[in-house]
Every structure is written in structure tokens, then in C-alpha cells.
N, C-alpha and C positions, 0 to 999 in steps of 0.2 A: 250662433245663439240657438240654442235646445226651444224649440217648438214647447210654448202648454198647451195649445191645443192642436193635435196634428190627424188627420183624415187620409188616408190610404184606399184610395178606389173603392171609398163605399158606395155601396150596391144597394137596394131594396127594390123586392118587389112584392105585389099583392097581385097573386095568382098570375095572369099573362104580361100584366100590366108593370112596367119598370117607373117606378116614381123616381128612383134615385138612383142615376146613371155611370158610375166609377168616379166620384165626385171625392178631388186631390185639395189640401188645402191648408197649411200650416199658421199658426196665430199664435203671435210671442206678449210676452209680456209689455205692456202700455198702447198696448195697438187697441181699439175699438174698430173692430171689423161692423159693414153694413150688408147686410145679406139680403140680395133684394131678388125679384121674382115674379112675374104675373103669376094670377091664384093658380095653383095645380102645378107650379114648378116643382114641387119640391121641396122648398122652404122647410116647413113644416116637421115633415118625415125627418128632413135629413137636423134638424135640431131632437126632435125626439130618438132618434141614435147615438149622438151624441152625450145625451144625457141618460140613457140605458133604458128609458121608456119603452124605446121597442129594439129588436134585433137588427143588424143589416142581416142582409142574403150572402152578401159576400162582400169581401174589404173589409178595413179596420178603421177603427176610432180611439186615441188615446188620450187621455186627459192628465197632465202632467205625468206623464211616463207608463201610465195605467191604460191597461185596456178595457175598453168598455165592456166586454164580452166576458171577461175572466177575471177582471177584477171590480167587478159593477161596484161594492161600498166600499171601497176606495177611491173611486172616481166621486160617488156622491158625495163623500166629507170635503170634498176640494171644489164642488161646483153648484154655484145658486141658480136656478133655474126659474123662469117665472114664464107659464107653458100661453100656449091661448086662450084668451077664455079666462085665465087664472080661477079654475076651479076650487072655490071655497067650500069650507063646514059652514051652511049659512046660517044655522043655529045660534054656532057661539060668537062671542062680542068677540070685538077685533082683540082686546088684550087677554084672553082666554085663547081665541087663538092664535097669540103670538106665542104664547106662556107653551102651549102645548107644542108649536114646532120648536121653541128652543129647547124644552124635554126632549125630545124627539132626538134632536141633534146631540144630547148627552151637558148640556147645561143644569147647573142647579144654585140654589142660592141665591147669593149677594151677583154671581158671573149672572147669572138667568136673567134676574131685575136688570142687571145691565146692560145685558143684549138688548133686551124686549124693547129696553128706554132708549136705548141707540137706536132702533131702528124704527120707533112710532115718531122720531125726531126727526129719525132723517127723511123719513117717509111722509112727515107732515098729518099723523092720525092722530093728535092730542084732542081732538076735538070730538073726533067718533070713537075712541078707546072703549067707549061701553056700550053702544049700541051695538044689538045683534046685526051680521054682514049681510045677513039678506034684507035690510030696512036700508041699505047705502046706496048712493049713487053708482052708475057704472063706472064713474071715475077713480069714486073713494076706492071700490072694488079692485080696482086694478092696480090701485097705489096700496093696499091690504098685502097684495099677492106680490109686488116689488118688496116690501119689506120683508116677506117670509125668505126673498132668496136673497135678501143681502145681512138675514140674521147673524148667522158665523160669519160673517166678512170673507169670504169664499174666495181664493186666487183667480177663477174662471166663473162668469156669468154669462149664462143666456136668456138673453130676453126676448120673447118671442111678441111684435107688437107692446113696447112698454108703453106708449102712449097712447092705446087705443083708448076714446071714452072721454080725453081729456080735455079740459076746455085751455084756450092759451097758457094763461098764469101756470097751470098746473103741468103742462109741457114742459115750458120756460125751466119749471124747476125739476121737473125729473130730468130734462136733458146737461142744465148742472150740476147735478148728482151723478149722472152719468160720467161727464170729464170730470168731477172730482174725484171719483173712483177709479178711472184710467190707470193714473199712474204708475200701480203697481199690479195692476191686474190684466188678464185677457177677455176682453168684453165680444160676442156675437151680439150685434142689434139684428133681427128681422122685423122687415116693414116694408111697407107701401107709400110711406110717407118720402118723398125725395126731400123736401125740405130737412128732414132727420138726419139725412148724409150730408148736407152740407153743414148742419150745426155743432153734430156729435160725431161723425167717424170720421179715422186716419186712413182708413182701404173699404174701396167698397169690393163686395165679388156679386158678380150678377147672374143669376139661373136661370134657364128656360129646357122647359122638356128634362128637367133632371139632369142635365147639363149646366157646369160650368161656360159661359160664352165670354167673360170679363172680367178679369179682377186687377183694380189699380187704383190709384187714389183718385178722390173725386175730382182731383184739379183735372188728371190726363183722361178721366173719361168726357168731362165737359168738351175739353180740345178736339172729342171726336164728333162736336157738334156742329151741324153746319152753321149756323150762328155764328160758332166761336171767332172775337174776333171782329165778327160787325159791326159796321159802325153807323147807329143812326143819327140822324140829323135833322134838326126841324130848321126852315128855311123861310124868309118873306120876301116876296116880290123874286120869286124863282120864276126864269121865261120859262116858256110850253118847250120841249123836247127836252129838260137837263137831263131825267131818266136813261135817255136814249145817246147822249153824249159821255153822259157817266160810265155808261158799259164799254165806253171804246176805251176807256184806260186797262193799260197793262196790269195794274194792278188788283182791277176788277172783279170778279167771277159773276155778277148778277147785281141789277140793283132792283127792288121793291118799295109799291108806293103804299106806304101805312095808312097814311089819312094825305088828304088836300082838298081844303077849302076857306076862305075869307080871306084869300091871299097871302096863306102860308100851307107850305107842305111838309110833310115826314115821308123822308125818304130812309132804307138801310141797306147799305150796301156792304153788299160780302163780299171778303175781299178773297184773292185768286189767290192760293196754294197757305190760306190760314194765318197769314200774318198782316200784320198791324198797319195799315194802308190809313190812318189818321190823319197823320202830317201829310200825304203826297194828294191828300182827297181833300182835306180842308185849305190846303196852299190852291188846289187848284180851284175851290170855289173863290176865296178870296182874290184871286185873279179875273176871275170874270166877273166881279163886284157881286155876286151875293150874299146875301146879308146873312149867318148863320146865328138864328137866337137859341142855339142848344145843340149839343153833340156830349155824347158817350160811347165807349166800345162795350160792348155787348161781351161778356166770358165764355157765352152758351150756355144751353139747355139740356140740363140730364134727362128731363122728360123728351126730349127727343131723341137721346142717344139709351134712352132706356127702350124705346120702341122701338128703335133702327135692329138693336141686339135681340130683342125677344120676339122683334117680328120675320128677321131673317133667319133665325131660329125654328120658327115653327114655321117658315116655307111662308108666308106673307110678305107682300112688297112692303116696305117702307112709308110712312103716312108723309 
């Protein structure tokens, strides 16, 4: 299957300084890729190459078959971009300028009112359609700047931060818009939000230093978490040492005390080499008659498996 979005050792730099490292990375159609990063990874840069905003230094960027480099308005007819920041005309009302980017994009007519109204719908602006942009919430703002790039209905979108600004409700629904959009399209999300990877993307790729360090679906990066897998338990009339009896099981790797007091405790034990130690851990409490009022296994944590990558990365130990 032919890559729409495909990256070939893009480069950038700003004078000595390499922001953007020989960074590989192909994206087909119905995938929502999660492009994540602490600040100064790269992110950033390497989405405004992408979209022809700025040059690489070396390596390539193609957007459905197009390269960004030699064929920049070809690549823009085929891709919505909503930058950070989503810099607005803060003069005009939102439906001036919407009116104006569908001009822009060669719309006119009875097609134009249709775009514009497709996309103050799906964008949810029926309410501020006349207010000038610079009178709008940071939210409104940012859902203004989603609509400008889902005007053409564009085969490849990047969105840089779609949800910054937003309060829940308005999350909720651009991250629906988002999977509704999927299907036939190739989505880039960048963000800081790990919750956004678990909602809306099918792979996430993870940066540091302009480096790629991760890319895979969110399910097998969580796996890389020490977490993953654990199992905590809340317990009543647990004796003194179970912690310490706990660890001598084979199936063990560590156990930790969450809370205990009032004569119940939260214990979570991670189990040795990642697998599902449930049944062999709650057979064995129910064996020595403790009473167990609550157990679940834990998936893991992308925030820790997001630190472990971008703090080995940049030469820091692991939190």
C-alpha cells in the first residue's frame, strides 16, 4: 500500500543547531498517526516541512506522491493544515473568513456556501459566524483554524495541537470529528496530550532530540510500561509481612504499598517478565483467607513510557 504521507531522512537545521534529525516515516490512508515530543523535539519543524511552510536541509517530504520541495501547490491542494497557534485575520468574522479561504482554494458559488456551511457545522461556529475572530475565545479560535483546514475536505491533515484551548465538550467533539474523518484520510495529530493517543490515534511515533525513538501503536508502547500488567488489590484484615511474602512468588517482580490504613490496604504488584499473574496472585491470597474487596490489572502508563523514551534520549535516567 502507496504511503500519502511519506518522509525520507528529513533534515533541518537553524544554523549549527539540528532540529530535525533524518526523521523516516510513512502514513497510509485511515491511519491517524500521534506525533508526540517534549517541547524542542522537533514536532513542530518537522510538521511545517511537511506542509511546505519551511524547507528541510536535506531529505524529503512527499504528500501523496508530490514533493514538497518541487511541487509545493500541489501538495497544498491535497492537504489541511491547522499550524499552532492557528494564526488568524482577527479583523474579519469568522464567515468572511471562511468565505475568503474557500476563494482562496478556488471555490465559488452555490460549491463556496457549501463548503463554508460544511465546515461552520462541522466545526460547531453557527453561533460566532459573525463576530470578528479577535472578540472569540481561545477555543472558538482554534476550532475557526480546524475549519479552515477541513474546508476542501483534503485527503491528508495536520494538525498541530487541535485541541489546545479546549474545554472537555469541545475536546470530546473535535476528537469525533477527528475518527470521523479517518477513514479515508491520512491524519498527523501533534500534541502533549497522551490522553489524545489513547482516544484518537491508530500509531503513535514518538521524538526526542529530532529523533525518532518509537513508533507503534499505542497498545505496544503502553506494554513497555512498567505497570503494564499490574495488578492492584485492595485487601481487609491483611497480616503484617503479606508485602514481603508476596515478592517471594515466582511470578512476582516487586510489590508496592499504595495506601494502608483502617484495616485495609492497597497493594500493586508487578508481575515478573510482563504477564498476567491475576489468577496465580489472587488464588494465592484466597488461600491464606484474605479477604480481597477489589482487584484490577493495570494496561500501563504512556506517561511513563513516554519519559523512559525521551528521557533516555536526551542522556537522563528514567523517573
Amino acid at each position: 500500500m502507496d504511503g500519502m504521507v511519506e518522509l525520507d531522512r528529513l533534515t533541518r537545521d537553524f544554523g549549527p543547531i539540528r532540529a530535525v534529525d533524518g526523521i523516516s516515516f510513512t502514513v497510509h490512508r485511515g491511519e491517524v498517526v500521534g506525533f508526540l515530543g517534549p517541547n524542542g523535539a522537533g514536532k513542530t519543524t518537522t510538521m511545517r516541512m511537511i506542509t511546505g511552510y519551511l524547507l528541510p536541509t536535506a531529505g524529503t517530504a512527499r504528500v501523496m506522491g508530490h514533493d514538497v520541495v518541487e511541487e509545493p501547490i500541489a501538495v497544498k491542494r491535497r492537504l489541511g493544515y491547522l499550524p499552532e497557534g492557528a494564526p488568524l485575520y482577527g479583523d474579519m468574522t469568522v464567515e468572511a473568513l471562511l468565505r475568503f479561504v474557500a476563494a482562496v482554494r478556488g471555490f465559488a458559488g452555490a460549491e463556496k456556501r457549501r463548503r463554508v456551511g460544511a465546515a461552520v457545522e462541522r466545526a460547531q461556529l453557527a453561533e460566532v459566524l459573525h463576530q470578528p475572530v479577535d472578540t472569540l475565545s481561545k477555543g472558538y479560535k482554534r476550532r475557526v483554524g480546524l475549519a479552515q483546514a477541513i474546508l476542501h475536505d483534503p485527503p491528508v491533515l495536520i494538525l498541530d495541537e487541535p485541541t489546545d484551548g479546549l474545554d472537555p465538550n469541545q475536546k470530546h467533539e473535535v476528537r469525533r470529528l477527528v475518527r470521523e474523518m479517518a477513514a479515508d484520510k491520512a491524519i498527523i495529530v501533534s500534541t502533549h496530550i497522551l490522553e489524545e493517543v489513547d482516544a484518537v490515534c491508530t500509531r503513535a511515533i514518538v521524538i526526542a532530540r529530532g529523533r525518532i525513538v518509537a513508533d507503534a501503536h499505542p497498545d505496544e508502547l503502553r506494554a513497555r510500561s512498567p505497570r503494564h500488567m499490574a495488578l492492584r488489590v485492595r485487601l481487609r484484615g491483611a497480616p503484617d509481612g503479606l508485602a514481603d511474602e508476596l515478592r517471594t512468588l515466582a511470578v512476582v517482580r516487586e510489590v508496592e504499598t499504595v495506601a494502608s490504613r483502617d484495616g485495609t490496604a492497597e497493594l500493586l504488584v508487578l508481575p515478573a517478565n510482563g504477564r498476567d499473574v491475576a489468577a496465580d496472585v489472587l488464588g494465592w491470597l484466597r488461600a491464606r483467607g484474605v479477604e480481597v474487596t477489589e482487584a484490577f490489572v493495570e494496561r500501563g502508563r504512556l506517561d511513563e513510557v513516554f519519559r523512559m523514551l525521551t528521557q533516555q534520549e536526551t542522556g537522563h535516567a528514567a523517573a
